[in-house]
Backbone as JSON, one array per atom type, in Angstrom:
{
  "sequence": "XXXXXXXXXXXXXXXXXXXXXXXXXXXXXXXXXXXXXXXXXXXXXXXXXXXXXXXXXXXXXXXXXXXXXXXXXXXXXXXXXXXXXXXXXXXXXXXXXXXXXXXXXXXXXXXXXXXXXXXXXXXXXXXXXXXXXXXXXXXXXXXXXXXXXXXXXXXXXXXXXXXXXXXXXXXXXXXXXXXXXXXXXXXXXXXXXXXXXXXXXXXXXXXXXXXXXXXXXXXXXXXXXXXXXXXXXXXXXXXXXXXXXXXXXXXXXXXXXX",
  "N": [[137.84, 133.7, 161.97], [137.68, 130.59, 163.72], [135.2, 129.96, 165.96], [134.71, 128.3, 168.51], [133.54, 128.05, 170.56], [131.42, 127.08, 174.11], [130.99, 124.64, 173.08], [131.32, 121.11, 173.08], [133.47, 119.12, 173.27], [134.34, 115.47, 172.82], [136.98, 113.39, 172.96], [138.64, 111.07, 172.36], [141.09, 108.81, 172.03], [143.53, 110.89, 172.97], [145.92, 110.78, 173.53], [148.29, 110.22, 171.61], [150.08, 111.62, 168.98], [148.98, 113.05, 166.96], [145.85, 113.69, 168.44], [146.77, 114.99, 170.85], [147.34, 116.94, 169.78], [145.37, 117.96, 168.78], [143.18, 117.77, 170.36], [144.13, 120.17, 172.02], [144.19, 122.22, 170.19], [141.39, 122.62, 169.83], [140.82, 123.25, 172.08], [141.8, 126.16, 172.49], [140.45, 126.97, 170.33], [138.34, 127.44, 172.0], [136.12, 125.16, 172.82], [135.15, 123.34, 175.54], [136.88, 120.42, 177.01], [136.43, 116.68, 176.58], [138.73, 114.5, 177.55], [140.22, 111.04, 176.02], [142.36, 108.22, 176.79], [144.23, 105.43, 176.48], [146.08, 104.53, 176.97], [149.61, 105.39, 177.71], [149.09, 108.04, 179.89], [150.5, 110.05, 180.69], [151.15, 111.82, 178.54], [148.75, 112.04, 177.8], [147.11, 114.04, 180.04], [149.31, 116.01, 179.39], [148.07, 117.59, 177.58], [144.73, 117.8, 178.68], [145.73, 119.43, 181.17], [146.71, 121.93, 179.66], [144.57, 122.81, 178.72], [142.82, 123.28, 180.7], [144.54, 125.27, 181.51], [143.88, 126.94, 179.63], [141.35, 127.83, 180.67], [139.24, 126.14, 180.39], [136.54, 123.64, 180.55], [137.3, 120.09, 181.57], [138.03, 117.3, 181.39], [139.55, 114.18, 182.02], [140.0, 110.66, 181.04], [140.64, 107.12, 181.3], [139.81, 105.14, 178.53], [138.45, 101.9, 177.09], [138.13, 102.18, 174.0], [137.21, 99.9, 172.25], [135.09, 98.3, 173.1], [132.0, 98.39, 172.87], [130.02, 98.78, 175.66], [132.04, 99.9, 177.36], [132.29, 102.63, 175.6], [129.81, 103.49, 175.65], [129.08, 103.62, 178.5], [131.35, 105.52, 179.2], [130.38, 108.03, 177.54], [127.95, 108.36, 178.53], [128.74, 109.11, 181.19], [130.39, 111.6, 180.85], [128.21, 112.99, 179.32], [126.5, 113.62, 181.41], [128.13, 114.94, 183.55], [129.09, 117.11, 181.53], [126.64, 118.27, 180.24], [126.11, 117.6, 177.82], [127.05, 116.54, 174.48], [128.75, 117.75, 171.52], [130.56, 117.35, 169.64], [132.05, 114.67, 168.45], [135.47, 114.1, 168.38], [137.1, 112.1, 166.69], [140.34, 110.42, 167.57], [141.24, 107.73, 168.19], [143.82, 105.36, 167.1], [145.24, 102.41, 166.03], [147.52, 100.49, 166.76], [150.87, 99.03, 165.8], [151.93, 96.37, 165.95], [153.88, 95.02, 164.73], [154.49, 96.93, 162.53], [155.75, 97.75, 159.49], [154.33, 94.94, 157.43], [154.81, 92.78, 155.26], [151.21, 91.09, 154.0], [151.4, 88.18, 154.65], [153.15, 87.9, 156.43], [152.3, 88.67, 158.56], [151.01, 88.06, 161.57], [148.45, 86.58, 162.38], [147.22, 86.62, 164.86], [146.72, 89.39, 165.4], [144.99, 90.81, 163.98], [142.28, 91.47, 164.67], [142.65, 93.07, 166.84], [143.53, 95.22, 165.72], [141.63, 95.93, 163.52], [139.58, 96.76, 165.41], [140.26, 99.52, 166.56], [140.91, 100.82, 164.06], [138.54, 101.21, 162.85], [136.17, 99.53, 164.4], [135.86, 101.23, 167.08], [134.84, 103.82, 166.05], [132.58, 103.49, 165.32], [131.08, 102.61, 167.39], [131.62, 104.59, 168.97], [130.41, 106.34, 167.83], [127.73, 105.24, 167.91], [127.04, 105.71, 170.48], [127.02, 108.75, 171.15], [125.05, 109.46, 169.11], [122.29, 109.54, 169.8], [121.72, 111.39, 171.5], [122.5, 113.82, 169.83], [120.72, 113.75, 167.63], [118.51, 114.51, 168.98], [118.81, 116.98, 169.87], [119.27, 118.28, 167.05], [121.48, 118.62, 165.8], [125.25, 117.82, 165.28], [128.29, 116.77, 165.23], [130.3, 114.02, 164.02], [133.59, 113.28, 163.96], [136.55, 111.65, 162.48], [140.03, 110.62, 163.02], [141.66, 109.25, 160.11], [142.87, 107.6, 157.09], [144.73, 108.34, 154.18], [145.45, 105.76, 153.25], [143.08, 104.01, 152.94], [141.7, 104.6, 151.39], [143.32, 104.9, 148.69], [145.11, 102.61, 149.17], [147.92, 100.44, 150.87], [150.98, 99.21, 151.05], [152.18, 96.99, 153.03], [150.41, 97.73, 155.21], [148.12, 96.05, 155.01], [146.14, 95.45, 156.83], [144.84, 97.2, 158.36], [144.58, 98.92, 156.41], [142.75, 97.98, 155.65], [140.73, 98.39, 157.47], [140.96, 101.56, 157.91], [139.63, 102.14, 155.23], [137.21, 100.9, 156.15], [136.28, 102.55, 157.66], [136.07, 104.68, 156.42], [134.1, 104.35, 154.58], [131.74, 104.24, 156.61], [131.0, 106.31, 157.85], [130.31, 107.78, 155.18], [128.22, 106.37, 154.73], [126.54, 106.78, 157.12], [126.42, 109.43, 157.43], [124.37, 109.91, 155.03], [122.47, 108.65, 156.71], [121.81, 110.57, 158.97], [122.04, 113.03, 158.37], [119.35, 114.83, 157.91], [118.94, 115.75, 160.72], [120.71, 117.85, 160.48], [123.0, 117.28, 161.15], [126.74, 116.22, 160.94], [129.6, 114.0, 159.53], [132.43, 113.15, 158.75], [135.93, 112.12, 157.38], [139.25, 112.85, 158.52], [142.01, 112.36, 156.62], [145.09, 112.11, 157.12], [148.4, 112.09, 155.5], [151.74, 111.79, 154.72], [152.72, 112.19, 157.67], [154.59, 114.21, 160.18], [156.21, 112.3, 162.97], [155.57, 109.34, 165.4], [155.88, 107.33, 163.8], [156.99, 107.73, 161.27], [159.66, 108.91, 162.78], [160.05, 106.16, 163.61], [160.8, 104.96, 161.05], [162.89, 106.31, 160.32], [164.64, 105.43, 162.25], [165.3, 102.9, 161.5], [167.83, 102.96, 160.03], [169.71, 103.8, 157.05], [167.74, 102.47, 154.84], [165.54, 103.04, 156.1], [165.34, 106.21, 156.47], [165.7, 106.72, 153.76], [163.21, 105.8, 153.0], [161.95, 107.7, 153.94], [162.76, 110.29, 153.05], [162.28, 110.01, 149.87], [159.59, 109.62, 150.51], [158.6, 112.53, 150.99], [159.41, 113.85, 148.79], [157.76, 113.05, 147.2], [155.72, 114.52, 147.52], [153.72, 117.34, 146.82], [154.14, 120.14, 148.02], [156.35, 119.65, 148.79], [156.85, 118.96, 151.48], [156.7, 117.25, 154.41], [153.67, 116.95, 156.43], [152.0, 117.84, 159.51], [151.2, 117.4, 163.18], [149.93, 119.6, 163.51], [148.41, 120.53, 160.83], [146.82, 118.37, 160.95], [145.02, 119.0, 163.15], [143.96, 121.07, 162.27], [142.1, 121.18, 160.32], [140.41, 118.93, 161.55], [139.14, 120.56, 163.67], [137.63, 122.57, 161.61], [136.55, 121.42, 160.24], [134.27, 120.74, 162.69], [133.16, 122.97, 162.83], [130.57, 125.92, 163.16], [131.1, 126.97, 160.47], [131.67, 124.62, 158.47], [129.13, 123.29, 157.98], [127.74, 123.17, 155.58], [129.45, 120.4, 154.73], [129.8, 117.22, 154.2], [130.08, 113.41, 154.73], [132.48, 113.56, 153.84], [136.0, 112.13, 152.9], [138.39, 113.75, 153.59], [141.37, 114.66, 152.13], [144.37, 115.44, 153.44], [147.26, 116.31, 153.0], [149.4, 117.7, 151.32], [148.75, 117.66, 148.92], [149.16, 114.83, 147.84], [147.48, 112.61, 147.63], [145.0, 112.98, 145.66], [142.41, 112.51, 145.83]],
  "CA": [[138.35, 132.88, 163.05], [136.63, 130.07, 164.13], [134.84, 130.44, 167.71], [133.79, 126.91, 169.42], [132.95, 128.33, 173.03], [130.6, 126.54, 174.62], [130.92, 123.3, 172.43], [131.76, 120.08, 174.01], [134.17, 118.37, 172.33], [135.1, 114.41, 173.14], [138.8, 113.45, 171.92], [139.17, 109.23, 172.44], [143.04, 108.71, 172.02], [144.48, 112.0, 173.04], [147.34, 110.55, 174.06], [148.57, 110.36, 170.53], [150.78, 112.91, 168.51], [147.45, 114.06, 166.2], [145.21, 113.57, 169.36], [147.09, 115.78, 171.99], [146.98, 117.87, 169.27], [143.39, 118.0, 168.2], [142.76, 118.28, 172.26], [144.92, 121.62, 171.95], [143.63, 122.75, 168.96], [139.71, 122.61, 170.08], [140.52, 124.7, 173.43], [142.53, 127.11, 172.03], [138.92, 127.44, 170.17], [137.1, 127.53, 173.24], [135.66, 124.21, 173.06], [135.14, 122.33, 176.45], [136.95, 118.85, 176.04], [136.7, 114.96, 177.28], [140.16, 113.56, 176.83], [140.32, 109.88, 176.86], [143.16, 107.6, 176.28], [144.5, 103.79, 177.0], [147.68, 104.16, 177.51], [150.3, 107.13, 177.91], [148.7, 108.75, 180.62], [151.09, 111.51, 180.72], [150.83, 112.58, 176.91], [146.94, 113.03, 177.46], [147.22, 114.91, 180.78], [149.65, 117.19, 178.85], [146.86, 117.93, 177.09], [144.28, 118.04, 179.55], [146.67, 120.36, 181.49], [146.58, 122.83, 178.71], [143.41, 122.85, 178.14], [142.6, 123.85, 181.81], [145.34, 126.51, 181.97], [143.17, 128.26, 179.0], [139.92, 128.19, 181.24], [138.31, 125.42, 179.47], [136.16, 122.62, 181.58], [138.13, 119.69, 180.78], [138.39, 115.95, 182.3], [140.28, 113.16, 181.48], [139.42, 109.67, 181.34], [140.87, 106.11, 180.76], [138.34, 104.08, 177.94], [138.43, 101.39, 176.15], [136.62, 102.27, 172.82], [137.08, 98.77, 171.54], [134.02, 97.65, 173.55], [130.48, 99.18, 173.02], [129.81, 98.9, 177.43], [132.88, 100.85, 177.57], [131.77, 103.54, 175.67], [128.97, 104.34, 176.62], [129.54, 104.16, 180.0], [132.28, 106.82, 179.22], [130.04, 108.91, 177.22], [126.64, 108.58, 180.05], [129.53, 109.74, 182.34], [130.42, 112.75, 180.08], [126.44, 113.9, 179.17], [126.02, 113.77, 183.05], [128.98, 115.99, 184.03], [129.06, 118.36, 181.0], [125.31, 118.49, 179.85], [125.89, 117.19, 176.63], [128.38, 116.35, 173.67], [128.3, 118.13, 170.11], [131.09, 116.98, 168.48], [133.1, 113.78, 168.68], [136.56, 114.17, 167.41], [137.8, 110.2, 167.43], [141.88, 110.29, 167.22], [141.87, 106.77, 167.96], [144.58, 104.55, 166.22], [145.66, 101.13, 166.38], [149.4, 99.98, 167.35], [150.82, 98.04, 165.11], [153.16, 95.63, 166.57], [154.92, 94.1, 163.68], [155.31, 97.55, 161.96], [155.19, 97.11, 158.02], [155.33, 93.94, 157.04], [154.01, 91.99, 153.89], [150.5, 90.41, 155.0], [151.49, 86.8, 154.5], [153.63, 87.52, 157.23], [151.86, 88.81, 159.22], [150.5, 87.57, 162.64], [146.74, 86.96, 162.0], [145.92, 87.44, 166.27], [147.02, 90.99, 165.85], [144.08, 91.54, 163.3], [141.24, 91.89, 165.47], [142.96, 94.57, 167.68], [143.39, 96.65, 164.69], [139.95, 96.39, 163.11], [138.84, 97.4, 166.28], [140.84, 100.6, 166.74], [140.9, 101.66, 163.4], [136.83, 101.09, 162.85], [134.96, 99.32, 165.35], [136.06, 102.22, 168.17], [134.0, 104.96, 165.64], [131.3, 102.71, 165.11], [130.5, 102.27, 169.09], [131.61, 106.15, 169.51], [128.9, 107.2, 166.75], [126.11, 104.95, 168.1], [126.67, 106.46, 171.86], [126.96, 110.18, 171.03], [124.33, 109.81, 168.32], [120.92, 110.18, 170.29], [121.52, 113.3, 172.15], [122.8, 115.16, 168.67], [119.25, 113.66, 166.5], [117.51, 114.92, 169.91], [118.94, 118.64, 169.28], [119.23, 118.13, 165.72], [123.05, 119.21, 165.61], [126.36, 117.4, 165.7], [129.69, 117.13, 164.64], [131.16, 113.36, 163.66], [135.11, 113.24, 162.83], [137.17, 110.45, 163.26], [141.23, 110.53, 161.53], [141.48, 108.4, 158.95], [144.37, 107.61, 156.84], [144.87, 108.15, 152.61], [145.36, 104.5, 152.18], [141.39, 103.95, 152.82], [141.23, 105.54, 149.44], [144.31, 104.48, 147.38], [145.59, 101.31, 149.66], [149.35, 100.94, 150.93], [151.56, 98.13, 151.44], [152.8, 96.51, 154.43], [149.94, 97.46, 156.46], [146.99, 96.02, 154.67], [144.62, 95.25, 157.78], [144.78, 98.3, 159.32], [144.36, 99.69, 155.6], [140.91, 97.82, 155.56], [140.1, 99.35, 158.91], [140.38, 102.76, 156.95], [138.2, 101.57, 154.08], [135.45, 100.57, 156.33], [136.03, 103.82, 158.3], [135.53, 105.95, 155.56], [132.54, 104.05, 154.06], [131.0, 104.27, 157.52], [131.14, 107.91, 157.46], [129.6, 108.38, 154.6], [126.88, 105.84, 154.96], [126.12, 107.34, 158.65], [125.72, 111.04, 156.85], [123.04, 109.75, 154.68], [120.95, 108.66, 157.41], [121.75, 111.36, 160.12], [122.13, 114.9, 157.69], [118.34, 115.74, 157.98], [119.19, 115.99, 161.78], [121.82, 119.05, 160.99], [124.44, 116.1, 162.17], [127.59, 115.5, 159.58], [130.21, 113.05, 159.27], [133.6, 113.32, 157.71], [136.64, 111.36, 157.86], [139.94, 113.58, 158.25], [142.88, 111.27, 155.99], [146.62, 112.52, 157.04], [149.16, 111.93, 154.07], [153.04, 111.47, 155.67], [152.8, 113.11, 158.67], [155.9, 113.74, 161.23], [155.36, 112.16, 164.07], [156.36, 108.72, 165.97], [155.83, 106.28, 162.44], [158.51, 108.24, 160.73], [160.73, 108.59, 163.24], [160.43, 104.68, 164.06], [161.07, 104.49, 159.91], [164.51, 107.34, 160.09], [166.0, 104.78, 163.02], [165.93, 102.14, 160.94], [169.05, 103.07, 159.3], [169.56, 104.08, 155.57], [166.65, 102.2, 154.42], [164.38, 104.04, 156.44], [165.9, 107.55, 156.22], [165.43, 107.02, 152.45], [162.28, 105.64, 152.61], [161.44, 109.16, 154.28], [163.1, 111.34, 151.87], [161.35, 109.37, 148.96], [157.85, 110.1, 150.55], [158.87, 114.33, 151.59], [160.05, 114.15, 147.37], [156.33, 112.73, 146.31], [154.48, 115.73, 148.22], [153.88, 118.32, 145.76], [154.53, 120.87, 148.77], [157.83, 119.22, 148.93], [156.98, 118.69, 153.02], [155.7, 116.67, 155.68], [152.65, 117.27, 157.21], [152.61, 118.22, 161.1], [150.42, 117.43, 163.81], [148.92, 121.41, 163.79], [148.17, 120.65, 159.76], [145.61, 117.58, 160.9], [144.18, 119.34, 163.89], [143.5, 122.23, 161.69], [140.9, 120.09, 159.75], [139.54, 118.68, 161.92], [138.46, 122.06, 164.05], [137.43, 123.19, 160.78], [134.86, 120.34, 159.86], [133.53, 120.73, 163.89], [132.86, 124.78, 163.42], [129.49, 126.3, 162.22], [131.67, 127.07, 159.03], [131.45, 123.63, 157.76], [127.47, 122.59, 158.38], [127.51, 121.87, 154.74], [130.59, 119.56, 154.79], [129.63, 115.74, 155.25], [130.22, 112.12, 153.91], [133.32, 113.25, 152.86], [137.22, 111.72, 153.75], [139.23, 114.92, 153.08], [143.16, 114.39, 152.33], [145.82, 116.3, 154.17], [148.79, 115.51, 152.19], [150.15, 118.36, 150.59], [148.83, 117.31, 147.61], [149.9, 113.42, 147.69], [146.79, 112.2, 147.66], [143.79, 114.04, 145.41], [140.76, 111.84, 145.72]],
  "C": [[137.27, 131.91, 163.52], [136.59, 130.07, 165.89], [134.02, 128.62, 167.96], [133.73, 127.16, 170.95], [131.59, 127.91, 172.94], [130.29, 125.46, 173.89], [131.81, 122.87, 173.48], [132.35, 119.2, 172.92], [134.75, 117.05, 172.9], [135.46, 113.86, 171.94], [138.8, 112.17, 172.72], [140.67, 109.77, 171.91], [144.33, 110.53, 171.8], [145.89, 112.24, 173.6], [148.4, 110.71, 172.66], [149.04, 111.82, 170.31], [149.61, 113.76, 167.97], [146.63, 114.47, 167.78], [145.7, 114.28, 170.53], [146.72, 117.19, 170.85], [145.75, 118.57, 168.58], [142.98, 118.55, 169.46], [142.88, 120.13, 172.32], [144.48, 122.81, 171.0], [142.33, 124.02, 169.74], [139.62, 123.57, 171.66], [140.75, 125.5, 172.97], [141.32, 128.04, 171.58], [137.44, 127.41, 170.82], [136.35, 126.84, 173.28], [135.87, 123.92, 174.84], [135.67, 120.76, 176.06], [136.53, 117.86, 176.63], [137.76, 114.5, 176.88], [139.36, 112.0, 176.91], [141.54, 109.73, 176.14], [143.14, 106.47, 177.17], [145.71, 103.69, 177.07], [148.31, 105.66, 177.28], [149.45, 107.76, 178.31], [149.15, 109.95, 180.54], [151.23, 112.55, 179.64], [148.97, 113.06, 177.43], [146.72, 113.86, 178.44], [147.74, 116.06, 180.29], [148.5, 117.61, 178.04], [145.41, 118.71, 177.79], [144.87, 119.33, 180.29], [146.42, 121.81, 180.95], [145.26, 123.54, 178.55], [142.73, 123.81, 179.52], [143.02, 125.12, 182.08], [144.28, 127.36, 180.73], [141.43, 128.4, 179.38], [139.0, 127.29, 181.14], [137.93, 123.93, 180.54], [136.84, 121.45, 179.89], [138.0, 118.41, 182.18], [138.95, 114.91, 181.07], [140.08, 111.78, 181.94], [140.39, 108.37, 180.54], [139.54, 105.05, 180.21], [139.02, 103.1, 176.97], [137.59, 101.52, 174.85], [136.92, 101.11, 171.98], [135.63, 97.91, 171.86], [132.97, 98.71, 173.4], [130.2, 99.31, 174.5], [130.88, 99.84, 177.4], [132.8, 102.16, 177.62], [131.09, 104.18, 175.73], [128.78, 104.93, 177.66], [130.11, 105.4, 180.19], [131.56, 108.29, 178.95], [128.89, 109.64, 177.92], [127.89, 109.48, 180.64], [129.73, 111.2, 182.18], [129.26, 113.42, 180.31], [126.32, 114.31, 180.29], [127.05, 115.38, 183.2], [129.0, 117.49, 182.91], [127.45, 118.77, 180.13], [124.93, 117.64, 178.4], [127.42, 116.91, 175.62], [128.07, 116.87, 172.01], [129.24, 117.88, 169.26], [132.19, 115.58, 169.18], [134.15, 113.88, 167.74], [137.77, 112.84, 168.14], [139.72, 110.94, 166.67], [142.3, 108.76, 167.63], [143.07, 105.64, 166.97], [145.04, 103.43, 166.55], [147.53, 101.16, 165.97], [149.51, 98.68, 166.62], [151.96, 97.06, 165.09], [154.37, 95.14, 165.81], [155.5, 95.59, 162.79], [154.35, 97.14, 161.13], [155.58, 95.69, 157.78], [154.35, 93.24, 155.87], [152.46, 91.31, 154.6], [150.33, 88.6, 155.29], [152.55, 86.61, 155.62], [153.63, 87.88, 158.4], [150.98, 88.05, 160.35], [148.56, 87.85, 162.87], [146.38, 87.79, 163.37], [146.14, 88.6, 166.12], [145.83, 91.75, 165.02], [143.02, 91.96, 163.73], [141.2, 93.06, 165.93], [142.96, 95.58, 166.91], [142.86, 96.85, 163.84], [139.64, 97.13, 163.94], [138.85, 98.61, 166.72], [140.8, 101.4, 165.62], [139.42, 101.88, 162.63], [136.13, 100.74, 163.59], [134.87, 100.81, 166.24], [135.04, 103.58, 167.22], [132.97, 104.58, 165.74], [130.45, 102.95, 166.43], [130.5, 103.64, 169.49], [130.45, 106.79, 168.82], [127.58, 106.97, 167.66], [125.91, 105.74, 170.02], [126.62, 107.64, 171.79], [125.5, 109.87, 170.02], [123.0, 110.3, 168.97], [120.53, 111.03, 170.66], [121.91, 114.35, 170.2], [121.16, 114.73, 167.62], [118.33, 114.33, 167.58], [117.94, 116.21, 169.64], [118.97, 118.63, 167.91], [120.48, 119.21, 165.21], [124.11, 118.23, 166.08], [127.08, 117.66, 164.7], [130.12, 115.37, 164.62], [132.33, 113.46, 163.15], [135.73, 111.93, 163.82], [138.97, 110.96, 161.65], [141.0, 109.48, 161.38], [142.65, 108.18, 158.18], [143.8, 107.55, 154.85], [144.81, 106.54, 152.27], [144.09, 103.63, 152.55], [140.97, 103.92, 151.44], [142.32, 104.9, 148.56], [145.37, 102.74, 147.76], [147.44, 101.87, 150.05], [149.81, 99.41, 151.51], [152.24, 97.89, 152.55], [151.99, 97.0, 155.52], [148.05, 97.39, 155.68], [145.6, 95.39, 155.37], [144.36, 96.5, 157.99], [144.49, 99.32, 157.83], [142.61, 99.6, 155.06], [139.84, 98.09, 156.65], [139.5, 100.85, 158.19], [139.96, 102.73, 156.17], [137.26, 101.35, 154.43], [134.99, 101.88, 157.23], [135.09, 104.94, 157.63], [133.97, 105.8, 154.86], [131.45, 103.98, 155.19], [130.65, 105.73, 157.48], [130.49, 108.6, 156.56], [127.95, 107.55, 154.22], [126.1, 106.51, 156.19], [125.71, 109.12, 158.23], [124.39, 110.94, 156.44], [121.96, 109.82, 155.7], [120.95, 109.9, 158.93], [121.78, 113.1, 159.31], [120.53, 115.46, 158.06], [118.37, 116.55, 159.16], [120.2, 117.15, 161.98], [123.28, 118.01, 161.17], [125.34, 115.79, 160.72], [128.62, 115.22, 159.65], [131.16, 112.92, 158.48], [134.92, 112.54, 158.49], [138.07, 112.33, 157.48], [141.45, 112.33, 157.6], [144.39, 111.71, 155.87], [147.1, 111.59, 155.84], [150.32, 111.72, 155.2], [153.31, 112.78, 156.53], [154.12, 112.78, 159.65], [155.36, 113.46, 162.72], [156.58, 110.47, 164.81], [156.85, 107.36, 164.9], [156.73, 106.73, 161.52], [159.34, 108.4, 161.34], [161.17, 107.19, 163.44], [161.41, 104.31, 162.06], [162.54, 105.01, 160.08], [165.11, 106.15, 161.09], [166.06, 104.0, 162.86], [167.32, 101.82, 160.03], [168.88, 103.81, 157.95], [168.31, 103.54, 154.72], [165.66, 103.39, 154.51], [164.61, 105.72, 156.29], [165.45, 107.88, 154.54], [164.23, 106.95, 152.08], [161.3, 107.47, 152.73], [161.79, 110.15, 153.5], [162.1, 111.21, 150.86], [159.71, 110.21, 149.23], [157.54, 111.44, 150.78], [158.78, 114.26, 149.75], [158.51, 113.95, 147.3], [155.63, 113.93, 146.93], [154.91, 116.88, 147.31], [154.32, 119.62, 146.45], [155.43, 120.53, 149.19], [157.98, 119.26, 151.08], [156.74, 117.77, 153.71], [154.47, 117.27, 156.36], [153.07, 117.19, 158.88], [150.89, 117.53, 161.77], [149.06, 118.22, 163.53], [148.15, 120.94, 162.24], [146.65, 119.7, 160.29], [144.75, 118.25, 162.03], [143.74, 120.43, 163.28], [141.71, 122.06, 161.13], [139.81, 119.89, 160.26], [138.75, 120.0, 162.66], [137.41, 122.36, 163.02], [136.21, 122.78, 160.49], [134.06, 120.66, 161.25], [132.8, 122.05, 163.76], [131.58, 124.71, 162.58], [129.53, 126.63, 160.11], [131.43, 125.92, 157.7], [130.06, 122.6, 157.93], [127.32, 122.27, 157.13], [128.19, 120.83, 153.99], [129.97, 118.65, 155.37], [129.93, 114.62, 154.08], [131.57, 112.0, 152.8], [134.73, 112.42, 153.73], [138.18, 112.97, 153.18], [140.82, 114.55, 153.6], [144.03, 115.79, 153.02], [146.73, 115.92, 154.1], [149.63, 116.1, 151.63], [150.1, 117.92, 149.4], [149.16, 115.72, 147.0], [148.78, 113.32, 147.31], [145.6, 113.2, 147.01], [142.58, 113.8, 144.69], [140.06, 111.36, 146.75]]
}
């Protein structure tokens, strides 16, 4: 069983389906958390909430992790109140307004916002947690990540080069932080159920099929769940996995097996 009592665990976008559930996870294993989120207040409180009712020091915070001032600020605020931080578990994700859509028809201003969410926001979360974990010479980096980092996917190819620079951050940032004990992995859901498949099923017959189609390609003939990606991640945070780093590990039921 893994035991995280007395780890400090900060969770950026726990408002999210993975991200309430990562929150939930990491108490359950007696972590201490930091929520944050930027929107849906009441999803990351449920969380928060939870987390409290099982004993666990626990605050919740609105951040922007698109800005470096932001998060720091957030994370000074954190160190202060809970002594320290040993594992960051990013669930940030970027919102993707248009959906899927070819990228020629896509709306360039929307590309910024979702570089920034699906890579800058680790980038700025790494470099503010990093000094206290090379000063104990222990941490925990995770950030989700998505399979098409690794194999690409159509109709959302910004946000697919977000997870390409995610993952190569991750394992460039191991190199130079492993002597320190500190390691760096990128967790890469496969077709998970959640609010991106349901938006696909109420498109009509299209989408309903498109969802069948992608349940048929999983060699475990399923969907992935929330609990499946917070499993992971826990897993990479625990003493269990100290010599786990620089990798992007799939959670796909087999879709994905590189």
């Amino acid at each position: 069983m893994i035991d995280l009592t007395g780890s400090v665990a900060l969770i950026p976008g726990a408002s999210g389906g993975m991200g309430r559930e990562v929150a939930r996870l990491f108490a359950e294993q007696g972590a201490d958390v930091a929520l944050g989120y930027y929107s849906r207040e009441g999803e990351a409180r449920a969380a928060f909430d939870y987390a409290k009712s099982l004993g666990r020091r626990a605050r919740l915070d609105r951040v922007d992790t698109s800005t470096l001032d932001g998060v720091t600020s957030w994370v000074d605020s954190v160190t202060k109140e809970f002594g320290r931080i040993d594992i960051l578990a990013s669930c940030v994700g970027a919102h993707l307004p248009e959906g899927f859509s070819l990228f020629t028809k896509q709306d360039p201003t929307t590309w910024r916002g979702i570089i920034d969410a699906q890579m800058m926001s680790f980038i700025y979360l790494s470099r503010a947690v990093l000094p206290q974990m090379v000063e104990r010479k222990a941490g925990r980096l995770l950030s989700i990540g998505s399979d098409s980092g690794k194999v690409g996917e159509s109709g959302v190819a910004v946000a697919t080069a977000g997870h390409g620079g995610l993952i190569a951050f991750a394992k460039a940032i191991s190199l130079e932080v492993g002597r320190f004990g500190i390691t760096a992995n990128i967790v890469c859901p496969g077709p998970t159920e959640g609010p991106t498949l349901d938006n696909l099923r109420n498109q009509g017959t299209t989408g309903s099929k498109i969802v069948e189609e992608l349940t048929k390609r999983v060699p475990m003939k399923r969907l992935g769940t929330s609990r499946d990606i917070a499993a992971m991640m826990v897993f990479l945070a625990s003493k269990e996995a100290g010599y786990v780093t620089g990798q992007a590990l799939s959670v796909s039921g087999g879709l994905v097996m590189n």
